[in-house]
N, C-alpha and C positions, 0 to 999 in steps of 0.2 A: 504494500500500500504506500501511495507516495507522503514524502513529507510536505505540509504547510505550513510555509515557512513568509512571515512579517517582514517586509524590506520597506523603508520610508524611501519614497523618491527625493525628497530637500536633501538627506544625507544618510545615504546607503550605507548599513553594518560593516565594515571591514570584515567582519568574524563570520557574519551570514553569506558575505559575497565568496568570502574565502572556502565556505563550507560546500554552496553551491557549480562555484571553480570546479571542486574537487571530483564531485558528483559527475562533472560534465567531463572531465575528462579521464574518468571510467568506465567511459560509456554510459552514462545517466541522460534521458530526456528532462526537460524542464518545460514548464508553460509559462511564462514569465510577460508583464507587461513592455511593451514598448509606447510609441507618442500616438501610435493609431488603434489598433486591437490585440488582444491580446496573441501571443506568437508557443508556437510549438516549436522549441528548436533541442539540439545539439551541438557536439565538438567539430566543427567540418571534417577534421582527420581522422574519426573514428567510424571507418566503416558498418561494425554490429549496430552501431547506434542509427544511422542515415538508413540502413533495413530496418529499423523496429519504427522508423516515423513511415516509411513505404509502406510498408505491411499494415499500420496502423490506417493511412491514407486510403488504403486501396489501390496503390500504383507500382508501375515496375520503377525501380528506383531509377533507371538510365531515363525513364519520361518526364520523372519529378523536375518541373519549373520553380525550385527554392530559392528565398533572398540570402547573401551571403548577409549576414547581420556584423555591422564594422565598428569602432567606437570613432574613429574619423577618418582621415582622405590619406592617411599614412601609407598602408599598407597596402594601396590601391596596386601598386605594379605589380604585387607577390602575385594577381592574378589577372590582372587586366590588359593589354595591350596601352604600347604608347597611346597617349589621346591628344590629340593638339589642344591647342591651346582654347578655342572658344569655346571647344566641349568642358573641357576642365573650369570654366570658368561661370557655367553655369554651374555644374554638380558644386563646387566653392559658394554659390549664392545661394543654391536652396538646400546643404547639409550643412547641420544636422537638421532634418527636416521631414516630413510625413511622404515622400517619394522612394519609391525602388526606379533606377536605373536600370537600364539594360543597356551592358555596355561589352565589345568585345573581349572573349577572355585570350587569356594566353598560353604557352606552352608549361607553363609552374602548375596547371589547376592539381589539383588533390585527384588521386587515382578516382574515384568514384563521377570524377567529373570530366576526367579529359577529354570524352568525345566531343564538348560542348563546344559549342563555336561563341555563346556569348553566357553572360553571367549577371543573376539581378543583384545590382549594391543598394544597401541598407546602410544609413548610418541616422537611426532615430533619435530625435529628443527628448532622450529617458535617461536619467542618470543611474537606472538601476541596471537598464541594458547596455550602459556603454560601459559598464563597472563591471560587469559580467563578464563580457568581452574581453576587458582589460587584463582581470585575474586569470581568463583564459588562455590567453596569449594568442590567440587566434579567430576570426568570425564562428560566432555560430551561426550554423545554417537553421534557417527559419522558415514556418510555414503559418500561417494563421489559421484559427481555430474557428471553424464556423458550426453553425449550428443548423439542425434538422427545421427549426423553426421557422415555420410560412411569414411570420411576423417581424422576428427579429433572426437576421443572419448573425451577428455576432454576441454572442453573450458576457456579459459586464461585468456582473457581481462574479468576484474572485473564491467567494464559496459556493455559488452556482457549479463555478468553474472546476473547481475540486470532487465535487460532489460526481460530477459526471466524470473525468477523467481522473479520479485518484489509482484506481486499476490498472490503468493505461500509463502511468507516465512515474518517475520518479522521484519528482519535486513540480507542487505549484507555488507560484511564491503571487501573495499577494504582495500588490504595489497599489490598491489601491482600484478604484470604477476603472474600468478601460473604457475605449469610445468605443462605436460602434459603424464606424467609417473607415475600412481599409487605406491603405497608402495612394497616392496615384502612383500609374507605373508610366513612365515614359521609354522608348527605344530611344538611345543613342548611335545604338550600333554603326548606324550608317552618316554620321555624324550631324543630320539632322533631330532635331526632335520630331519624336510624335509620340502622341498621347495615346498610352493603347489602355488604359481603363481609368475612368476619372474618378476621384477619390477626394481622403484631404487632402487640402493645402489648396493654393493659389495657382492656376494656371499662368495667370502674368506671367510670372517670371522667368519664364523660359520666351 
């Protein structure tokens, strides 16, 4: 059964980010808040783990479309191809921000991913996910948690949340309501924008 585990987003536990770090690179899933909805992720590097979120999803894991979840623009080349300069200089204007990216990847992706030709970047305005990340040492990969619900597609309350997946997963950590408005996803790939599902945030700025 998973653990539920209190994280304040104004200033995330050391000890609890440290506890759930350790979780994650065990192979542990986590449900954790981000700045949009709530996310199902993993350690990008641990293959048993990126099968138990497929298996859980229903998909073969070479189909799964997941965001790499980043804590900022640092580590962008570990998996991304050069980007010039205009493209870089949006992803700079709207991260950290409520957008996934799709941006070319590169020859470095994590064995689970190298046939991809592109890669979606997350870098949310959640101090509890970019602190997660941190203690990680590398993205987790993410997928958002939706619900069977005709009404409401994503669900908020983080003992809702629990309640339904404590079987399935092996930490949820409250952070608090999530929204209920996915991220927008833009393709950069081709070094224009385009909007391939609109969501939070503001379109202006691209």
């Amino acid at each position: 059964m998973a653990e539920f585990i209190k994280i304040f987003e104004e200033n995330p536990n050391p000890k609890q980010v440290e506890k759930v770090g350790n979780i994650l690179r065990k192979g542990g899933l986590i449900i954790y808040p981000t700045d949009t909805v709530y996310g199902l992720g993993c350690d990008i590097s641990n293959s048993k783990a990126l099968e138990r979120i497929a298996r859980i999803k229903g998909i073969k894991l070479a189909k799964a479309n997941w965001s790499f979840v980043c804590a900022d623009l640092s580590n962008l080349s570990d998996y991304v191809r050069q980007l010039d300069s205009a493209t870089f200089k949006i992803l700079k204007r709207a991260l950290p921000g409520p957008y996934t990216f799709i941006l070319p990847g590169n020859n470095n992706l994590p064995k689970d991913f190298k046939k991809r030709k592109t890669v979606g970047i997350r870098v949310p305005d959640n101090e509890i996910a970019k602190s997660l990340v941190k203690e990680l040492g590398n993205p987790i990969v993410s997928t958002s948690i939706r619900d069977e619900d005709d009404i409401l597609e994503y669900t908020t309350d983080p003992e809702l949340i629990y309640e339904k997946w404590q079987n399935l997963v092996d930490v949820v950590i409250d952070g608090g309501y999530g929204g209920n408005i996915a991220s927008t996803v833009v393709d950069l790939s081709s070094g224009q924008p385009e909007i391939v599902r609109e969501g939070k945030g503001e379109l202006d700025i691209f």
